[in-house]
Each structure stands twice: as structure tokens, then as C-alpha cells.
N, C-alpha and C positions, 0 to 999 in steps of 0.2 A: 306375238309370243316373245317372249324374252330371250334373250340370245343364248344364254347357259342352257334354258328348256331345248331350243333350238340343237345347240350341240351333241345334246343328249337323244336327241330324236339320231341324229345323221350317224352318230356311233350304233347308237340299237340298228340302225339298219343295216349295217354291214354282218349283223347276224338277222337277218329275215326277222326282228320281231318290232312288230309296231307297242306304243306304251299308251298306258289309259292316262289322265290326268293325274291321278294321284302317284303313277311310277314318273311321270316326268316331276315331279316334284321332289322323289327319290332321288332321281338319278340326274339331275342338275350336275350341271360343269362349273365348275370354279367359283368367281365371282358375278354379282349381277350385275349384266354389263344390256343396255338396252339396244337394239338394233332392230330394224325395220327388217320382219319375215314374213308379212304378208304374201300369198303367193306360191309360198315354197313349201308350205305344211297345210295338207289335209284331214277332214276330221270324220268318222263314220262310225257309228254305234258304239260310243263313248271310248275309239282307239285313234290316237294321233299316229300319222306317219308321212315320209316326202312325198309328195304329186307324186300322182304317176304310180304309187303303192301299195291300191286298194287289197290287192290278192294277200296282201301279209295277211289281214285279218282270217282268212280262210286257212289260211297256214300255220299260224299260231296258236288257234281253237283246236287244228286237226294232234298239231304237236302235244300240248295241256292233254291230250287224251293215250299219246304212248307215255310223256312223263307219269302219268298218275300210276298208270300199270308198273314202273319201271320204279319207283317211289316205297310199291309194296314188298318189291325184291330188295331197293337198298335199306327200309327198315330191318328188312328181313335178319339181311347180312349181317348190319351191325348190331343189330340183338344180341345175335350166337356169337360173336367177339367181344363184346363187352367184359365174357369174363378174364379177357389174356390177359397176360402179366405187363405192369410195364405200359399198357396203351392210355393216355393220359385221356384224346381227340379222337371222335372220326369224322368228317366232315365231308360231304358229297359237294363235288366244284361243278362246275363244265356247262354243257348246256342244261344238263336235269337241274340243277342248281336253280335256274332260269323258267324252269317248265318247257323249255324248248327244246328237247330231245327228240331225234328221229327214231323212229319204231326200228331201226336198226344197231341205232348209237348202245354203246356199251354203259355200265355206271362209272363213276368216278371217284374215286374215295381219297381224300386226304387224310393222311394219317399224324399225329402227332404222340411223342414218347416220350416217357420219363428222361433222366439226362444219361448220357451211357449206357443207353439199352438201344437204339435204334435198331442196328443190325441185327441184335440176338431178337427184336419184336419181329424183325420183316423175315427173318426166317422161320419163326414158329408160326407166324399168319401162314404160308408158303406150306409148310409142314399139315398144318392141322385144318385149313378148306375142306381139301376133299373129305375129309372125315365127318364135318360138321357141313354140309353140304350144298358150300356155298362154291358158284361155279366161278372161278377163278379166271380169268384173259392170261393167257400166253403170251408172248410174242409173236410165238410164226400162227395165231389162230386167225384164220378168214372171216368165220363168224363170231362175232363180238357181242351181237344181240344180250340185252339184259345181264351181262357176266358183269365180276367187279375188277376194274383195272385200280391196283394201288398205285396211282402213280405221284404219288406226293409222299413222303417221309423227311419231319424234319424232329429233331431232340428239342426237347423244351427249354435249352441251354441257348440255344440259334432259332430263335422263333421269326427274325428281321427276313424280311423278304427284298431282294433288291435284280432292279435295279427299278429306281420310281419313275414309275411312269402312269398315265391314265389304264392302260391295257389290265396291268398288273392291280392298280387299285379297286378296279371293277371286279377282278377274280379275287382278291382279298373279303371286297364288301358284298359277292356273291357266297360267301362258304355258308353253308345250312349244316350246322353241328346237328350229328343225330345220337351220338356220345360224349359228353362234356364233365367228365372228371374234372373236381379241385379249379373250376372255372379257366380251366385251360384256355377256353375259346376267348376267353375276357384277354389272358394273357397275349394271347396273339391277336387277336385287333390291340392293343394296349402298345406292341410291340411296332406296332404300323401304322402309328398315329402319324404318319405321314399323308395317307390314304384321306384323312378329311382334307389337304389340301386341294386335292381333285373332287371329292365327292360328298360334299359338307352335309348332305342332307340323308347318304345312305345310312346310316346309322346315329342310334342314341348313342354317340361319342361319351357324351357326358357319363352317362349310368354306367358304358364298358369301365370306362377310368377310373371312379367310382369303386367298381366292385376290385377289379385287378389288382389296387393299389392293397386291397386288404386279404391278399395271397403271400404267401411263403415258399420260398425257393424250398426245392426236396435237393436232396444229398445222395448220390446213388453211392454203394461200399463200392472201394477201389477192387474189390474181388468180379467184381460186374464189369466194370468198367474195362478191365484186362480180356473179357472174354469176349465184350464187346468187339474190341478191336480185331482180337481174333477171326469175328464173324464176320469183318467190316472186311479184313485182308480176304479170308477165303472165297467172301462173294463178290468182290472187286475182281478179285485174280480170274475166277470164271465169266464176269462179263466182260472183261477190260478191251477183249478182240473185238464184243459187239458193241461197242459205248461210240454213237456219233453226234447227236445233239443233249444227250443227257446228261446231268450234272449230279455230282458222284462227290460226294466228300464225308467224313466221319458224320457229321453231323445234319447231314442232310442230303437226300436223294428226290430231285428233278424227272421220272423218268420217261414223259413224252413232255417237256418242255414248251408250248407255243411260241413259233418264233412274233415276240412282242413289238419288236419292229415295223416289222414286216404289215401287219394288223394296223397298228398307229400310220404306216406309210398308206394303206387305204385308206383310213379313217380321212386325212387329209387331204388324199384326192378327192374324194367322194364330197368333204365339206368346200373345196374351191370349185369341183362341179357344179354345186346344186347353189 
């Protein structure tokens, strides 16, 4: 097996999921670099994974069947949002992204906004759930089952995601747009063409670049933009006591963060273990 395949196997496994042939060909690591792996990678009903990991495949099949239930709910959500003001993106990340969601795990929604709307978007989203009856994640909620947690908000003005790393590339070339206004989503892979330095094969790089190049920046009125602000101070000022790894700025809100390090520093163990 090729060494980048290879790499690509030892990262997937630090999330339980083995890959078929044709995802290791997606999710190839960097450059083709040759190296002797015999040994280290096993093969079983068309899923590659490391010695010793046959149980992934039992775990992956079982997952693929809470994602698809969990799939019904996030089209659901972002149907009945499509019509809000201002929402440019909505794009489900995390393990549903993946099909890998536990029958417990919550959805994931990234959101993305016109330019100087964000705050006044995440407060109407917040505002208008419970009405359109989409069951929303709290903070202090215990059960998260099937709810949508927003935790991604960024303005279409700040689409750059940083700090690059392989972690962050994988959740970049994981987003599954399920609302894509004015090819936003072009805009933001176009935005992170950093991301084919780690991941060359995840995406038609080419076709995103392509389409994005032939998008037109929007102009939000300076009368939005003041009100914005507004809404950015009022709901800073009421989280600002509970803010501990989330990242909070006019133009973009982080608000369960992955510590990305942290991931990459297993990733590493795990590849001078095996």
C-alpha cells in the first residue's frame, strides 16, 4: 500500500472508522511517497483498516444506520431555514458528515452569512426553532440525541479557516452543504485552497475554483451592519462569563471548537505505534 493510503488508514482510525478502497483514494495524505506496509494493514469485505481492527467494520455498518435516521432530521432542519434572512450556507460537519454518528451524538450545523449579518442571523435562528420545530441543543442539555447544535458561524467576508493543519483540512473537505445559496460553499473550499495541500484527492478542487471565481462579493447597507454589531455586543456580553475554548469574534463564532492539536498529537502516536 502506498504510504499516503497508509496515513490515511492510521488518521481514520483514531475515529473508529475503517475505509473502502475508493475512500482511501479520497483521503490520501499529501504526496506519493512509497514505503513498505505490508503487515500493518488488513483487508475484509471490501474495508481497509490496521491489524488488529476487524471490529471497526461492525461499528461502522452499525453507525451508517443512526447517521441515515439522523440525516432525515438534518434535512429536515435546514428545509424550514432556508427561508431566514441573511443565511448564505448550512452545512452539516462532525461525525454525521462522515456517516459515523453515534445513536446518541447530536447534528452539527455550520452555518455561514451574508457579510454583517452574522449576529443578527444567530439570533433569529435562536428566536424562531422552537416555533418552526426544530429541536435546538443548549448548553446545559444532557441529551443531545438528534437536536441541532449551531456551532459553527462564520460571515462570508472571513470564510479562511486557520490555523492549517491536516485536522482542520479533513473537517473543511468533510462539510456536506445541505443549503448552498450564490455557491457559497464554492466560496469557502475556494477560500481554503490550502486544504488540497493535505488532502489532494478530497475534492474536484478544480470545478470548486472554477465555479467560485465566477461569484460576486454582496454589499450588506451600513444600516445592517450597525445592528449587527449591536447583536454581536449584546450576545458577547451574555456569554462572555461562560466563553472557555470557544472563539468569538464579529465575524465568526467557534462554539465547541475541537482541540486540533491535541487529535494531530494522537494521530502521531498512533502512526509511530503501528
Amino acid at each position: 500500500m502506498k504510504f499516503e493510503n497508509f496515513q490515511a488508514l492510521v488518521y481514520s482510525d483514531l475515529f473508529d472508522y475503517p475505509l473502502t478502497y475508493r475512500e482511501l483514494a479520497r483521503w490520501r495524505i499529501g504526496d506519493k511517497i512509497r514505503i513498505k506496509t505490508s503487515g500493518l494493514i488488513e483487508e475484509k469485505d471490501g474495508y481497509f483498516f490496521l491489524k488488529g481492527r476487524e471490529e471497526l467494520i461492525k461499528l461502522r455498518k452499525e453507525r451508517e444506520k443512526y447517521s441515515k435516521k439522523k440525516w432525515v432530521e438534518a434535512r429536515r432542519a435546514a428545509s424550514k431555514l432556508q427561508g431566514v434572512p441573511w443565511i448564505k450556507m448550512i452545512g452539516v460537519t462532525g461525525a454525521l458528515a462522515m456517516n459515523n454518528a453515534k445513536e446518541e451524538d447530536d447534528i452539527d450545523f455550520f452555518v455561514i452569512t451574508s457579510k454583517d449579518s452574522l449576529w443578527l442571523t444567530r439570533f433569529l435562528i435562536w428566536f424562531i426553532c422552537p416555533f418552526l420545530g426544530i429541536k435546538r441543543r443548549a448548553r446545559k442539555d444532557k441529551d443531545v440525541k438528534d437536536k441541532i447544535c449551531f456551532n459553527l458561524f462564520l460571515d462570508e467576508s472571513n470564510l479562511k479557516i486557520e490555523p492549517e493543519n491536516l485536522f482542520l483540512a479533513h473537517e473543511i473537505c468533510q462539510v456536506r452543504p445541505l443549503l448552498n445559496k450564490d455557491k457559497t460553499y464554492e466560496k469557502f473550499i475556494k477560500a481554503n485552497e490550502w486544504v488540497e495541500e493535505y488532502l489532494p484527492n478530497a475534492l474536484n478542487f478544480k470545478r470548486i475554483n472554477r465555479q467560485s471565481s465566477q461569484i460576486m462579493s454582496t454589499q450588506a447597507f451600513s444600516f445592517l451592519a450597525i445592528l449587527n454589531r449591536i447583536a454581536f455586543f449584546l450576545q458577547y456580553h451574555y456569554m462572555k462569563s461562560k466563553i472557555t475554548s470557544e472563539k468569538i469574534t464579529l465575524t465568526a463564532a467557534f462554539f465547541h471548537p475541537a482541540n486540533s492539536q491535541k487529535i494531530l498529537h494522537k494521530y502521531f502516536q498512533l502512526f509511530r505505534k503501528v
